[in-house]
N, C-alpha and C positions, 0 to 999 in steps of 0.2 A: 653310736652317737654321731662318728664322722659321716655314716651313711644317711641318717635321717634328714642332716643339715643339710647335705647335697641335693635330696631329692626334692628339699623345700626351697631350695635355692633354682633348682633345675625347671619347677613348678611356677616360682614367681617371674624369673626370666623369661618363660613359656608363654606365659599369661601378658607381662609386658609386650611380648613381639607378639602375640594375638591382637592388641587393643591399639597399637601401631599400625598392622596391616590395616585393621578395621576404620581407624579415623585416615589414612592416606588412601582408602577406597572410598569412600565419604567423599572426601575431597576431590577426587578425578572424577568420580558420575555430577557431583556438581560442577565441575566444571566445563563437561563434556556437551555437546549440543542438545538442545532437548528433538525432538523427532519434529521435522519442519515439517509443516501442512501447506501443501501448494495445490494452487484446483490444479483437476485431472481434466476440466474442458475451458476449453476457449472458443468463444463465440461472439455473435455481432448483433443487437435486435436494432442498428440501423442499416438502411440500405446498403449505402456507399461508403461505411468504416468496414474495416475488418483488422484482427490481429496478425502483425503480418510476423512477429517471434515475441516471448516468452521466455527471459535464461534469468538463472540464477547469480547475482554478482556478490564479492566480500562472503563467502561461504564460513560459516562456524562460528559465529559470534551477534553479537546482538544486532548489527549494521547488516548481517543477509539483509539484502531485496532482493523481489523481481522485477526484472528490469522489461517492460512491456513495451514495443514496439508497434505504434495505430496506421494504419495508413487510410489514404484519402483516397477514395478509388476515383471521385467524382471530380467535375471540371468547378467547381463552387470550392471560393473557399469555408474553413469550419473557423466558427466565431465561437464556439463551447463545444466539450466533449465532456463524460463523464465512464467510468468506466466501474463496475458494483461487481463486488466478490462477497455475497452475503450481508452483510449489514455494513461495509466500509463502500463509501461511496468518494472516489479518488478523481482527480480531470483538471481540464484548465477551462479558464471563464473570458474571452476579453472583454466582454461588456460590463464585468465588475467594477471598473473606474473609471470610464468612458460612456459619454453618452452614443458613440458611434461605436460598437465594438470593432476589435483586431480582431486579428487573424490568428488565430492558433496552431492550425495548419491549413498549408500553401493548399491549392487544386494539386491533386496525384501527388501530395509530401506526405511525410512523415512525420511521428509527434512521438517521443520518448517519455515513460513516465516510470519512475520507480518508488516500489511501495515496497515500506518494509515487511519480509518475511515475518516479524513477530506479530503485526497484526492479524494472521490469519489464525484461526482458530477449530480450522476442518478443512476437508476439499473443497469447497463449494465452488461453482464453475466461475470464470472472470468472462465477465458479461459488458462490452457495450452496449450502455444502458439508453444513450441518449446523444443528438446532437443540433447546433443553430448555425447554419449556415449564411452568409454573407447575405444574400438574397431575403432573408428573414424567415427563409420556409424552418422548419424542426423535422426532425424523427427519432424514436423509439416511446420509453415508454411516458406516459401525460406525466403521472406522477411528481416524474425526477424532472420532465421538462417545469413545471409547475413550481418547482421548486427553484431553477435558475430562474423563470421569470421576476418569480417575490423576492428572491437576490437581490436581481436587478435594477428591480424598482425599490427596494431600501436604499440602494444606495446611491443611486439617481435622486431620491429623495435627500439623502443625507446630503451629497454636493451639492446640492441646490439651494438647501438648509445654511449650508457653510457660506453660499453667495451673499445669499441675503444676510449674514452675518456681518461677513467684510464691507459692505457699501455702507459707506457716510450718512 
């Protein structure tokens, strides 16, 4: 009888430190990083942008980015930039609240943009897609320029809206 309690005791303690291991493995794969997807290329479809680095910062938690580096190869400065990895379209604008846009980046600077690692959802390559330079010229693709334009003019419309609101 001593022996039978033993081996149902030996049995149940078994089974506890089974179901233990199992919920504290549970627990470590969720907490562990999921497999990050970063593109495998980087490229330019404007003339005078290029990627000049690419690094990963805050590694293993939900704040990864990639931290992308654009430079201005050209003596103009860039008044908009956009940069597409897939269906995320990321960049700076300065003609979104100004009717003269800024400058975004200098002639031959640089412009730091970081996107967070969870957006990505595959390799897909990180592409400048597009840019407006001081002078007013553009390049890369209509599309995405087409889209800063109707931007621009909402919101050009919207402050103009707001003027004529404020006058007496």
């Amino acid at each position: 009888m001593k022996t039978r309690l033993g081996k149902r005791l030996s049995v149940a303690c078994g089974a506890l430190l089974l179901a233990a291991v199992c919920v504290s493995g549970i627990v470590v794969a969720r907490r562990a990083p999921q497999g990050m997807h970063l593109p495998k290329e980087y490229r330019s479809e404007v003339k005078h942008l290029e990627v000049k680095s690419a690094t990963v910062e805050r590694h293993g938690g939900a704040e990864a980015a990639l931290v992308v580096v654009i430079r201005n190869k050209s003596d103009l400065a860039v008044t908009a930039f956009t940069v597409t990895v897939g269906d995320i379209h990321v960049g700076r604008d300065g003609g979104l609240t100004v009717d003269d846009p800024l400058t975004v980046i200098e002639p031959h600077g640089t412009a730091t943009l970081d996107i967070p690692v969870a957006n990505f959802i595959d390799d897909q390559p990180l592409v400048i897609t597009e840019a407006f330079y001081a002078d007013g010229t553009e390049d890369g693709r209509e599309e995405i320029r087409g889209w800063t334009r109707k931007d621009r003019a909402r919101e050009k419309a919207r402050r103009a809206a707001r003027k004529g609101e404020s006058k007496p």
